[in-house]
TIMAR-508838 format. One record per residue (C-alpha): x, y, z; residue in three letters. Coordinates in pm, whole numbers. Layout:
// TIMAR-508838
        X        Y        Z   residu
        X        Y        Z      ala
...
This chain:
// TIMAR-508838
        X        Y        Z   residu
      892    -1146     2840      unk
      771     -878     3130      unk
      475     -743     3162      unk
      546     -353     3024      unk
      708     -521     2704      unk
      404     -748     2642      unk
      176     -465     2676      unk
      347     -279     2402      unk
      358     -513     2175      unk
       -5     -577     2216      unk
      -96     -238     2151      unk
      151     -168     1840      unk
      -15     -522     1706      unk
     -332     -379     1751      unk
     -287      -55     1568      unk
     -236     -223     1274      unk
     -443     -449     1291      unk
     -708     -180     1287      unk
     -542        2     1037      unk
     -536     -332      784      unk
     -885     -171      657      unk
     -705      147      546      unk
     -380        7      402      unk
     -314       22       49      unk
     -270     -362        7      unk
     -330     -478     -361      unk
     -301     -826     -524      unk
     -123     -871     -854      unk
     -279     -935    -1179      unk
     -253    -1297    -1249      unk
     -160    -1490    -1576      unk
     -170    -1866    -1618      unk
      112    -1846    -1905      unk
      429    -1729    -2010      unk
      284    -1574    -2320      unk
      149    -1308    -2157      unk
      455    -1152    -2094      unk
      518     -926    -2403      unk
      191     -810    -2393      unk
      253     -695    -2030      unk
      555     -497    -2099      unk
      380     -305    -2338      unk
       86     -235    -2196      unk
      332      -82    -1940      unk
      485      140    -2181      unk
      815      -35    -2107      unk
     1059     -241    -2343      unk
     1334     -409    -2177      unk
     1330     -570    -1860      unk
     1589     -745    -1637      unk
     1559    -1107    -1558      unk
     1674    -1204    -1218      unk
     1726    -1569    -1177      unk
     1977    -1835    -1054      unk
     2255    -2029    -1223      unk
     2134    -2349    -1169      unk
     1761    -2203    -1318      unk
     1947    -2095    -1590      unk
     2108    -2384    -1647      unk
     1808    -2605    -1628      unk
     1674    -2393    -1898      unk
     1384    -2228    -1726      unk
     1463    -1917    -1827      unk
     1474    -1994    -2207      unk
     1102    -2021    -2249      unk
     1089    -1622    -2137      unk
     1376    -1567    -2313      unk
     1184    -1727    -2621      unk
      878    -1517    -2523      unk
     1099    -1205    -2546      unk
     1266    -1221    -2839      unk
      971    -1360    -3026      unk
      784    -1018    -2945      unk
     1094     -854    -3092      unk
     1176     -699    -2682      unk
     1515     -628    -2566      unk
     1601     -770    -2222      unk
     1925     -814    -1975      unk
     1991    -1125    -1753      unk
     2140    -1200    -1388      unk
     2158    -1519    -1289      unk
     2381    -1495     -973      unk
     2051    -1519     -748      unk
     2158    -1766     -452      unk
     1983    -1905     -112      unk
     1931    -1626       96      unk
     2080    -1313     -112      unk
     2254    -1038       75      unk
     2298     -677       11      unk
     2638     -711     -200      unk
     2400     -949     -471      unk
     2162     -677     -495      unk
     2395     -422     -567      unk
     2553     -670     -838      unk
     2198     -688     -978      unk
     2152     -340    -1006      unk
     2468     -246    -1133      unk
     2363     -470    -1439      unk
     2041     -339    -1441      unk
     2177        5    -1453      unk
     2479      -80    -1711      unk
     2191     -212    -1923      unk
     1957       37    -1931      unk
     1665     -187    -1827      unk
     1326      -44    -1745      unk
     1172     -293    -1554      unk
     1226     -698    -1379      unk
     1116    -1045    -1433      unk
     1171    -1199    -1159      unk
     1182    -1594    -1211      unk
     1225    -1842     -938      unk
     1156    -1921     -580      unk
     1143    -1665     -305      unk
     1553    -1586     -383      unk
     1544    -1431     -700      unk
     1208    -1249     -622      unk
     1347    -1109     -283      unk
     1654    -1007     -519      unk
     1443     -815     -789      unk
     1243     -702     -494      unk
     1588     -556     -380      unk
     1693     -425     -741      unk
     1327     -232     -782      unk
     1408      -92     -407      unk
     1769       32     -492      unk
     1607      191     -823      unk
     1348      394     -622      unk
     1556      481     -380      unk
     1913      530     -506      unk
     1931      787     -200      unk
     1882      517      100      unk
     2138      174      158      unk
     1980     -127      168      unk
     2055     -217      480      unk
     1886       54      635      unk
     1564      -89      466      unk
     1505     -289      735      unk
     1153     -290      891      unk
      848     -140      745      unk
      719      120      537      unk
     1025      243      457      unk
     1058      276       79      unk
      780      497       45      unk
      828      493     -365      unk
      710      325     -692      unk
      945       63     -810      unk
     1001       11    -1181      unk
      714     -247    -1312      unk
      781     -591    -1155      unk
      640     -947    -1336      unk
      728    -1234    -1078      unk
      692    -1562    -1265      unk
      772    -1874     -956      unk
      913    -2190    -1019      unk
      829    -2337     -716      unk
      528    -2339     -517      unk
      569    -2212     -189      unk
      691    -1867     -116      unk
      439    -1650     -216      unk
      669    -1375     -281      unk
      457    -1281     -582      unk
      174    -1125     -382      unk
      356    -1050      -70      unk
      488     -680       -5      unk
      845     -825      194      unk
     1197     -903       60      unk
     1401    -1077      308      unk
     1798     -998      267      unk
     2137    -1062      464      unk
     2381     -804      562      unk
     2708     -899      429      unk
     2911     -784      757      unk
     2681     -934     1001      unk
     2491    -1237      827      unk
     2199    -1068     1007      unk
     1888    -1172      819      unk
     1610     -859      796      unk
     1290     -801      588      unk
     1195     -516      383      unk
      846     -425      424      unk
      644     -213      207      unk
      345     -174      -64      unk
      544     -109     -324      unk
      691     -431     -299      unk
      377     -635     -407      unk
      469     -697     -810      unk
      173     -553    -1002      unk
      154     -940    -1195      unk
      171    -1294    -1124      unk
      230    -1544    -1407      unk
      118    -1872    -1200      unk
      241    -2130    -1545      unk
      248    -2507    -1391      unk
      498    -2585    -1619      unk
      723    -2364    -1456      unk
      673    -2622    -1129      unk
      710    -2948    -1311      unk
     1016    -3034    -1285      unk
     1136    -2881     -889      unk
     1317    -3202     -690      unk
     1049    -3396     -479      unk
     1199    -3258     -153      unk
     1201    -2912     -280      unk
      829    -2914     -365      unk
      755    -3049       25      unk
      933    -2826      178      unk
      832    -2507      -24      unk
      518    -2637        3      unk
      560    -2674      366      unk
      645    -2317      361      unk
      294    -2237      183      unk
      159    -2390      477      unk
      344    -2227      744      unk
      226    -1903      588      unk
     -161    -1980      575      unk
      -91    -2172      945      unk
       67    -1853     1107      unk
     -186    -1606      911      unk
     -443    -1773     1065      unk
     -338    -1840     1420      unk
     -200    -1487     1475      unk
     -410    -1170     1626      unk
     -458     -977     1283      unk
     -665    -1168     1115      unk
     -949    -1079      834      unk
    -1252    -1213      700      unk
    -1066    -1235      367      unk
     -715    -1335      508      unk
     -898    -1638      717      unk
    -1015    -1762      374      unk
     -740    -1762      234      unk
     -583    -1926      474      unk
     -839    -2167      473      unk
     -806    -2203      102      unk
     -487    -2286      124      unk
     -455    -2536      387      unk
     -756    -2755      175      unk
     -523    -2721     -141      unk
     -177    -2838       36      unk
     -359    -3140      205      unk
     -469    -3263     -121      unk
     -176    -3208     -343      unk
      107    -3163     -200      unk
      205    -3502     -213      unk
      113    -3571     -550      unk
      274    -3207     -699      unk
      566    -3327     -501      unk
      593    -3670     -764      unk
      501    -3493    -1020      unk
      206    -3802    -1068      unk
      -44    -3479    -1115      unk
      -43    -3160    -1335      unk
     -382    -3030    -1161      unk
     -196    -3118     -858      unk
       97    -2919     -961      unk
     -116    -2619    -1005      unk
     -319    -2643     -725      unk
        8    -2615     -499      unk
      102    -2291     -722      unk
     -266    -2157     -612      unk
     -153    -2284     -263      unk
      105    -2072     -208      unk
     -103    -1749     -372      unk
     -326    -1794     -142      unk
      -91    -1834      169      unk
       82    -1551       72      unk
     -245    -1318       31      unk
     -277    -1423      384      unk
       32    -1356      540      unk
      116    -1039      387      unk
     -184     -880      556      unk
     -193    -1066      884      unk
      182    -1144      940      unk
      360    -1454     1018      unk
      506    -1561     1386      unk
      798    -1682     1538      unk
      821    -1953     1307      unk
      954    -1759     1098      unk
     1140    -1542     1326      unk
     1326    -1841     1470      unk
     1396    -1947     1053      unk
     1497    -1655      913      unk
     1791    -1628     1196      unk
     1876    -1992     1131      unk
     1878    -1937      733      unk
     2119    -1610      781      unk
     2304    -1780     1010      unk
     2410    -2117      896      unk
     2272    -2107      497      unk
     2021    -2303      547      unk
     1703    -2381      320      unk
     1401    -2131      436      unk
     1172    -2410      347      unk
     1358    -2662      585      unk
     1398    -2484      843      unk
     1006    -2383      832      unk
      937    -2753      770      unk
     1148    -2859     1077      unk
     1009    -2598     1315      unk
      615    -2534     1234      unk
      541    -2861     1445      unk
      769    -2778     1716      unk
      633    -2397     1761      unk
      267    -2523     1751      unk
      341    -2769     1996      unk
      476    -2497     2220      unk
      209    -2287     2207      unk
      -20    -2489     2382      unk
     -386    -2538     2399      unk
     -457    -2121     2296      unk
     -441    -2223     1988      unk
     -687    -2538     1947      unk
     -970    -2382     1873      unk
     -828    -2223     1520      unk
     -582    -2558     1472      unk
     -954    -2761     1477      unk
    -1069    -2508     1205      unk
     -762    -2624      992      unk
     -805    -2963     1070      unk
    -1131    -2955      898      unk
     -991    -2764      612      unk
     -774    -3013      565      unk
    -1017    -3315      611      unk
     -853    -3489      894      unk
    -1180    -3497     1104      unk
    -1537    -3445     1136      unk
    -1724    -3156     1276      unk
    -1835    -3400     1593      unk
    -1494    -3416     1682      unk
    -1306    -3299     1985      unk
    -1184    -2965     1912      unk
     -864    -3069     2082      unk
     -831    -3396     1915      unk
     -843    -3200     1595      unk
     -557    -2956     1668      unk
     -371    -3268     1746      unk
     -439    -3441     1427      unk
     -321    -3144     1249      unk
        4    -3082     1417      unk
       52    -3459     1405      unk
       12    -3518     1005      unk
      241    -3237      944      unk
      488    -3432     1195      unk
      383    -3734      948      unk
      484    -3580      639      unk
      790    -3467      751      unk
      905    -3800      851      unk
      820    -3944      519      unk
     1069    -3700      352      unk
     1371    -3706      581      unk
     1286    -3383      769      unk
     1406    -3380     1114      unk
     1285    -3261     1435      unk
     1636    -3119     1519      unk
     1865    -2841     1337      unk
     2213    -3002     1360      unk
     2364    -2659     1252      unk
     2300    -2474     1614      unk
     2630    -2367     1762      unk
     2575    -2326     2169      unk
     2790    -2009     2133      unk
     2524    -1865     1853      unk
     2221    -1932     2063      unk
     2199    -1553     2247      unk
     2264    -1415     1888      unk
     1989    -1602     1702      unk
     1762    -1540     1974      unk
     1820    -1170     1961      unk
     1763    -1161     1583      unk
     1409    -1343     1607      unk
     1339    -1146     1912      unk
     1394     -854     1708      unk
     1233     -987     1380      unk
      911    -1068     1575      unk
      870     -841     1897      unk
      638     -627     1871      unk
      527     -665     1472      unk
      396    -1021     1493      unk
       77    -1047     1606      unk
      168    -1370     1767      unk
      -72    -1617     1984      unk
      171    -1606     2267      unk
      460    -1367     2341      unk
      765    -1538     2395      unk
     1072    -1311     2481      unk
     1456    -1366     2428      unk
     1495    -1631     2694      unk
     1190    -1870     2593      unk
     1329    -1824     2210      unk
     1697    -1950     2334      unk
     1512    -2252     2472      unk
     1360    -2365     2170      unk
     1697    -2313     1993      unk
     1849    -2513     2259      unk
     1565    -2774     2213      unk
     1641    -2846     1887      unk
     1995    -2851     1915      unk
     1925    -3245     1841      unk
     2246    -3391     2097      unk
């Protein structure tokens, strides 16, 4: 990256990162069970929301105990379950034409960090019926109240439910692009363990793994709070501990604590950002249909790696938070005992340190979309331009 362009993004990062103090961030209200969701909905003055799930949720029968909530309370609701990996604009405008047909008032959104960035879209395309969704793209762009949105996850790693961002695909291009805005962040939480307890083992790693690449990059970025470095830090000591027993499902507390995990991370990211972690993911997921999760999982060592020593000092901090060292350690040895237990866990569960999927043709292409997802938003510990981002592509080609 040249100089001039480095400078800029510099500056833009640090606008906003003194504006954080005057931004209207909010967290959600949380709930610990299912139960409390007819007493939300009219509290709200509303009566019949849309559920936006996935078939194979559906199928599995998570959404019957809301359904059971619902009709218990004597409420009215609607259902989509066509939420799949990595929705795109055409899914959203499915959604909403049922929400519309229906006459719902408001969304439950119920699953991982698909179906919430899909009721995310359906509250967007509600509040503004004037604007396409694909020119959502970027930030602060919605600029209205959606209808009232409960987010109830079913796996622990996303965050989605405090985070102000829904990430969709355009149809034409398969380019991958984030909606950013306050209005995003649904007004409640309902963090129920029992919605966790039965997620496939790899599942839970790698959404877990995606809790921790939100708390990592939150932390290690240039926008960083008092509050957001706690809860970074909060987060890091709850996946160390847990995520290999919420994984087996050998722990409810476990379970839970990986739910709390992922609150956390995503309290922390949504104010400070992620990095080009992400970036390089979310062009790999559009791309090629790939798990976000994995692809998180897969790169979060490799991008640390690449960053260098700059970023010891707040890796050691981690380290600690995650109890693999002492404070009389090397500050260095401790950024490499971090990096190198998420390397460890990774190879327990089958997670390579290649992405098979990367086409040499495709390379220029990806790298322009996480060049563009990244440059000059993410407050990022070092600036890496299109060329160093085709590298790493190109390093992970794995042949």
């Amino acid at each position: 990256m040249n100089v001039f362009k480095k400078a800029y993004c510099r500056i833009y990062q640090n606008i906003f990162h003194m504006a954080l103090p005057f931004l209207p961030y909010r967290n959600p209200s949380i709930e610990r069970h299912l139960s409390a969701v007819p007493g939300i909905l009219k509290k709200e003055g509303v009566g019949k929301p849309l559920i936006v799930t996935d078939l194979n949720l559906s199928r599995l029968g998570y959404i019957t105990p809301v359904k059971n909530e619902l009709i218990m309370a004597g409420l009215d609701f609607a259902v989509f379950d066509g939420a799949f990996p990595n929705p795109t604009v055409g899914l959203a405008k499915s959604a909403h034409d049922v929400y519309m047909d229906k006459g719902c008032d408001s969304i439950i959104a119920l699953g991982g960090g698909s179906p919430m960035d899909l009721a995310k879209a359906v509250g967007i395309m509600e509040a503004r019926p004037d604007k396409p969704l694909s020119s959502m793209g970027g930030i602060l762009k919605v600029r209205k109240k959606l209808p009232l949105l409960i987010a109830v996850p079913t796996t622990a790693g996303t965050g989605s439910e405090t985070t102000l961002a829904a990430v969709l695909i355009d149809d034409e291009t398969r380019h991958k692009f984030a909606v950013n805005d306050f209005p995003l962040i649904p007004k409640y939480a309902i963090l129920d363990q029992a919605m966790v307890h039965s997620v496939p083992e790899l599942t839970a790693v790698t959404t877990g793994l995606d809790a921790l690449t939100h708390a990592v990059e939150a932390y290690i970025g240039g926008s960083t709070t008092r509050l957001t470095r706690e809860a970074s830090e909060r987060a890091v000591f709850l996946i160390f501990r847990n995520l290999e027993a919420a994984a087996a499902h050998s722990s409810a507390n476990a379970e839970g604590a990986m739910l709390a995990a992922a609150h956390y991370a995503g309290r922390a990211f949504t104010r400070s950002y992620v990095g080009y972690v992400h970036a390089l993911s979310h062009a790999l997921s559009g791309a090629y249909d790939l798990p976000h999760g994995w692809t998180n999982a897969v790169l979060l060592p490799i991008v640390l790696r690449r960053y260098g020593s700059v970023i010891n000092k707040k890796l050691a901090a981690l380290s600690l938070c995650a109890g693999l060292g002492s404070n009389g350690d090397d500050m260095d040895v401790l950024a490499e005992k971090f990096i190198s237990a998420i390397e460890r866990i990774n190879r327990k569960y089958g997670i390579p340190d290649h992405i098979d999927a990367i086409r040499d043709e495709d390379i220029k292409m990806l790298a322009g979309y996480a060049d563009k997802e990244a440059n000059p938003l993410y407050p990022v510990p070092v600036l890496w331009g299109r060329k160093e981002l085709e590298k790493i592509y190109k390093d992970i080609q794995g042949r």
